[in-house]
Each structure stands twice: as structure tokens, then as C-alpha cells.
C-alpha positions in Angstrom: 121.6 -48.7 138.9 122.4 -48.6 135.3 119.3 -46.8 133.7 120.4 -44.0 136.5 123.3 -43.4 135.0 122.1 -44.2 131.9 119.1 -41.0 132.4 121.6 -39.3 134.1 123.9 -39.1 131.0 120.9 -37.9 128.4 120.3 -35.8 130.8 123.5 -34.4 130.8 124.0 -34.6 126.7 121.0 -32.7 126.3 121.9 -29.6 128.5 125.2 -30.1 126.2 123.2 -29.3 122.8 123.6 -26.1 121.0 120.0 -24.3 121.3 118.0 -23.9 117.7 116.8 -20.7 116.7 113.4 -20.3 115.6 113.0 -20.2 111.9 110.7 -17.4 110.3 109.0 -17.5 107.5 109.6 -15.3 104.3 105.9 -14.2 105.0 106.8 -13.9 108.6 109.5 -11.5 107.9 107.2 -9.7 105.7 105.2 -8.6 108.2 107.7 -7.5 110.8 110.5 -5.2 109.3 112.1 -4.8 112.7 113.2 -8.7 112.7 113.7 -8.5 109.0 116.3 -5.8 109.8 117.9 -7.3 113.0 118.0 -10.8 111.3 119.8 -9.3 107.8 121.8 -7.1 110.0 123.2 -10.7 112.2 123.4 -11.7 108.6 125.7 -9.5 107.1 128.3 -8.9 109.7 128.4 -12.8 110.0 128.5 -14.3 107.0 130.7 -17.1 107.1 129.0 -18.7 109.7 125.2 -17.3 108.7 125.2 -17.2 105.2 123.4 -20.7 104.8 121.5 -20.7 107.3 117.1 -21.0 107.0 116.9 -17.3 108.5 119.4 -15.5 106.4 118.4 -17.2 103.3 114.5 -16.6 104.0 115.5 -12.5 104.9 117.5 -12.2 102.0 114.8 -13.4 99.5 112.7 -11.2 101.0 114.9 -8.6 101.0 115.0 -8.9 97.4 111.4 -9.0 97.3 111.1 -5.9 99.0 113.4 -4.2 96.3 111.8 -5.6 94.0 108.1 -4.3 95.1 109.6 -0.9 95.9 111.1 -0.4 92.1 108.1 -1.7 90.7 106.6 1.4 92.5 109.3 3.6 91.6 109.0 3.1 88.1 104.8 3.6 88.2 103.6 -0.2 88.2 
């Protein structure tokens, strides 16, 4: 009777847990400017909860990466 309620209560517990959100890649993002948009987008009207987070920090540096590659264009290089 005890490992019932004992399965019934991780059972429980685990419908309880916050869901994770895949993580992407800075190659990932990359490649699909649509989710690098909507992710910087989540990013920057949210920052004091999403500012640390893998995906913001991953679409930011690419972000910057992508400025970066567009100005070295700009300026001929």
C-alpha cells in the first residue's frame, strides 16, 4: 500500500514541474531567422526574467554575429 502512494505522489510532483524549453543552438539560430527573431523578440520585452537564460544568451551572440557579418559587408570585406 505504501509504494501506491508513494508512485502516486511522483506521479503527482512530476505533472507539478515547470516544463523546459528546448534550447537552440547559436548555429541553430543561424539557420532559422524566424526563431532567431521570435526568440530575441520574447527576449527583449522580458528581460528580467529571460535575460540569463541559454536561449536569449545564445540569440543575442548571434545577433551580434549577424551585425557583425552584415558590417563587414557594408564596409567591402
Amino acid at each position: 500500500m505504501r509504494w501506491l502512494i508513494a508512485v502516486a505522489v511522483v506521479f503527482l510532483l512530476s505533472g507539478c514541474s515547470p516544463e523546459t524549453e528546448k534550447v537552440y543552438t547559436v548555429d541553430e539560430l543561424v539557420a532559422d531567422d524566424a526563431l532567431l527573431t521570435k526568440i530575441i523578440g520574447e527576449c527583449r520585452n522580458n528581460p528580467g526574467e529571460l535575460h540569463d537564460t541559454p536561449n536569449c544568451r545564445n540569440a543575442e551572440a548571434d545577433d551580434g554575429k549577424l551585425r557583425l557579418e552584415r558590417m563587414r559587408k557594408s564596409f567591402g570585406g
